[in-house]
KELOLO-54911 format. One record per residue (C-alpha): z negated, y negated, x; residue in one letter. Coordinates in steps of 0.2 Angstrom, whole numbers, padded with zeros to 4 digits, always signed. Each point is the difference from the previous one (the first is absolute). Example, Ala and Ser with C-alpha at 12.3 -4.5 7.8 and 13.67 -1.06 7.14 Angstrom:
-0039+0022+0062a+0003-0017+0006s
END
This chain:
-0147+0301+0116x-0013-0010+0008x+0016-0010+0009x+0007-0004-0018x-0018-0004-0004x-0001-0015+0013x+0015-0005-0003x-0002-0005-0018x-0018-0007+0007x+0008-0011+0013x+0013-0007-0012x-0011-0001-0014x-0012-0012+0014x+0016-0008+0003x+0002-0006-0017x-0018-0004-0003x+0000-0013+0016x+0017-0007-0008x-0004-0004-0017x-0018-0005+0007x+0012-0013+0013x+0010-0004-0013x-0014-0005-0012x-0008-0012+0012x+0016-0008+0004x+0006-0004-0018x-0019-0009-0001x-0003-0008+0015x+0020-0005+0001x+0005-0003-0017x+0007-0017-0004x-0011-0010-0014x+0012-0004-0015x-0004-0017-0005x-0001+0000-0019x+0005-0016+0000x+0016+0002+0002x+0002+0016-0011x-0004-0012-0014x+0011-0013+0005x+0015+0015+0003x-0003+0005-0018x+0005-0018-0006x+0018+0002+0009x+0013+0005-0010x+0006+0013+0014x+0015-0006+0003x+0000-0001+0018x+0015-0012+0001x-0007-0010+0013x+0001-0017-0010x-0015-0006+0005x+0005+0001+0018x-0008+0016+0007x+0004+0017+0002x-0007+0003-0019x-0012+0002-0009x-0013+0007+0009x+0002-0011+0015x-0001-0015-0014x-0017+0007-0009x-0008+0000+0017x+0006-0017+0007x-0008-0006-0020x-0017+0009+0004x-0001-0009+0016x+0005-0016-0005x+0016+0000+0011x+0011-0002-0013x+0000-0011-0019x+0001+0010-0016x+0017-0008-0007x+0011+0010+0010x+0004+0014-0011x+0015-0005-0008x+0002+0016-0011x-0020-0001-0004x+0002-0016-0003x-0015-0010-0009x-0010+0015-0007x+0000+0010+0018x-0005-0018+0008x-0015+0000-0016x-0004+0016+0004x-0002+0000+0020x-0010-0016-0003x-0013+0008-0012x-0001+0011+0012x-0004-0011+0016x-0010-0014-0011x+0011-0015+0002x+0014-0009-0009x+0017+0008-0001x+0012-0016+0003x+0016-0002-0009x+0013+0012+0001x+0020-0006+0003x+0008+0014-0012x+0017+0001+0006x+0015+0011-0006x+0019+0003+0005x+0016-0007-0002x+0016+0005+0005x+0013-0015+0003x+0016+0009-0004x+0010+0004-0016x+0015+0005+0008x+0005+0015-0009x+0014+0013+0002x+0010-0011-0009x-0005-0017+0005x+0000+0001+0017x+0012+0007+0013x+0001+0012+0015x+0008-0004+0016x-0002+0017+0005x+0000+0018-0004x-0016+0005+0008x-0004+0018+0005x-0016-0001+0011x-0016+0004-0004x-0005-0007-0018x-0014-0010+0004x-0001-0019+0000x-0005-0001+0016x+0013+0009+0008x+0013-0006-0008x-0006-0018+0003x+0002+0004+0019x+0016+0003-0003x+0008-0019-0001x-0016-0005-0014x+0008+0014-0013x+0013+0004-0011x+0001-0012-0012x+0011-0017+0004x-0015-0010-0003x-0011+0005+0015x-0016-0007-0009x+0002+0011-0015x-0011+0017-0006x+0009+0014+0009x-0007+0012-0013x-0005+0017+0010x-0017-0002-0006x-0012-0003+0017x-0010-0010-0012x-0002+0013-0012x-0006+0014+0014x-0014-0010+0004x-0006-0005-0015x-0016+0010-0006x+0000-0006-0018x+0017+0004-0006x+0004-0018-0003x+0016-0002+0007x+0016+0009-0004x+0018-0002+0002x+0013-0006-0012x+0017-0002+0003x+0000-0004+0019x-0015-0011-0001x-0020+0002+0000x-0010-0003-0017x-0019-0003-0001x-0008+0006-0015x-0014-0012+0003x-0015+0007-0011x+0001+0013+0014x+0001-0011+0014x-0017-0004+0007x+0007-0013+0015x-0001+0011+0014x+0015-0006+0007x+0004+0014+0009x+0019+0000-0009x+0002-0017+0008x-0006+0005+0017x+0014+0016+0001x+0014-0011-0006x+0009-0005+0016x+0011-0013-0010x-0018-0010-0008x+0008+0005-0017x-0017+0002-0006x-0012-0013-0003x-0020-0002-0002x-0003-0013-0015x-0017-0003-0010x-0003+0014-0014x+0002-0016-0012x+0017-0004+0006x+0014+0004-0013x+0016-0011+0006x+0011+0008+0015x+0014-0006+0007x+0010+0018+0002x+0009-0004+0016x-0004-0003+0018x+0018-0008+0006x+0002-0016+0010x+0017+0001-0001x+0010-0014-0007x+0005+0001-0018x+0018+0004-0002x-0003+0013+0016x-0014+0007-0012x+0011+0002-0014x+0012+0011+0010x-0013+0012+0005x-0010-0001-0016x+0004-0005-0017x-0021-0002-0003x-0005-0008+0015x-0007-0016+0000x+0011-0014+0005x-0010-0013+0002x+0007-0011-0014x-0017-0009-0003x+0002+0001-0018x-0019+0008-0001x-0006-0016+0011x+0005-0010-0011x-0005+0008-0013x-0019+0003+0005x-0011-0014-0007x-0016+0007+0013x+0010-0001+0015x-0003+0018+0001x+0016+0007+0009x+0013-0009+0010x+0015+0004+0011x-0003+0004+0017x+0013+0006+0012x+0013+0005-0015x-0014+0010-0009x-0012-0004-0015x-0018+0001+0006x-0013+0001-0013x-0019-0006+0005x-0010+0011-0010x-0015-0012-0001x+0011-0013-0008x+0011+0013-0012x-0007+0001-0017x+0012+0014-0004x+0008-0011-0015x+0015+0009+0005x+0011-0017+0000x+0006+0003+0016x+0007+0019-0005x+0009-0008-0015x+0011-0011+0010x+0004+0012+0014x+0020+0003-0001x-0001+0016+0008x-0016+0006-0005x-0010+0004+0014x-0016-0009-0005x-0009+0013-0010x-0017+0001-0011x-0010+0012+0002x-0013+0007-0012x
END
């Protein structure tokens, strides 16, 4: 009995001198958590999808606290999480460039054509490697949805072989536009309504063969546009959003409708 007895006596002592370790460690070692930049975190949306350039947002909220980085970068916070962090800090917030997506393709199933029956893996990327896709335009949306994988707000989808951004989700991350291995997707202002849905440089009759919605470079919208706001450049209509007033002149003109409007 009394070998039982100091047994549980010297494990018992083992414990005691543990915790008692344990204890002085966690206070004499414990890392100070600046409160700083817990405030700041609570501005962020969560996201964590790197817009602003750094592994997310808790490597953002503490380059804000230390003054290592501005307070506009947070595309999907935008200008209430760029208020916010600066109530909490004490300073002006700046101005905030809200951005939003754009996808330059409306060749559909039954607008555009296939050179290929591809049976690879269905994502964008690898089918791009694959001689720049499946579609006879190489610079048109190939569809598998790479974009829609990474996007944490649910604002892309894919309808009938091409991308769509519901743009009261979009917060301008541009995450869609950094997967697409074609530059399909494109980062405008949140403002911006007038899009150009193509992205070919081809020459026009060589666009019409691949795509009967493709732009070909007819000028007609040039011409039409009394702000100078979108010209021909290479064989494809280019609109500068600062210019566009979104009148939608240019989008009335366009004989194969590729200019669009957007709400």
């Amino acid at each position: 009995m009394s070998a039982i007895l100091i047994a549980v006596i010297t494990v018992a002592a083992i414990g005691l001198i543990a915790g008692i370790i344990l204890t002085l460690a966690s206070h004499f070692m414990a890392v100070e958590v600046d409160e700083t930049v817990t405030k700041i975190r609570e501005c962020l949306p969560g996201a964590n999808c790197g817009a602003c350039g750094y592994a997310g947002c808790d490597e953002y909220a503490e380059k804000v606290a230390g003054r290592f980085a501005t307070l506009t970068l947070c595309i999907p916070g935008g200008k209430k999480a760029a208020d916010d962090m600066a109530a909490v800090l004490g300073i002006e917030a700046g101005d905030v460039k809200e951005m939003r997506a754009m996808v330059r393709c409306c060749g559909t199933h039954e607008t555009s054509k296939d050179v290929m029956d591809y049976q690879g893996s269905k994502t964008c990327s690898a089918c791009y490697s694959f001689f720049h896709g499946h579609k006879e335009c190489s610079y048109g949306c190939m569809g598998f949805g790479d974009c829609v994988e990474v996007c944490k707000f649910d604002a892309i989808t894919i309808h009938d072989g091409v991308a769509s951004v519901n743009s009261e989700l979009c917060t301008g991350c541009g995450a869609c536009a950094k997967v697409c291995p074609g530059h399909v997707i494109e980062m405008v202002p949140k403002n911006s309504r007038t899009c150009v849905a193509c992205a070919s440089h081809n020459k026009g009759a060589q666009t019409r063969k691949m795509c009967s919605s493709g732009c070909i470079g007819c000028m007609k919208c040039q011409k039409t546009c009394k702000h100078g706001a979108i010209v021909v450049i290479e064989n494809l209509a280019v609109v500068d959003p600062v210019l566009c007033t979104n009148c939608g002149e240019c989008a009335a003109v366009c004989p194969v409708g590729c200019i669009k409007i957007f709400a």
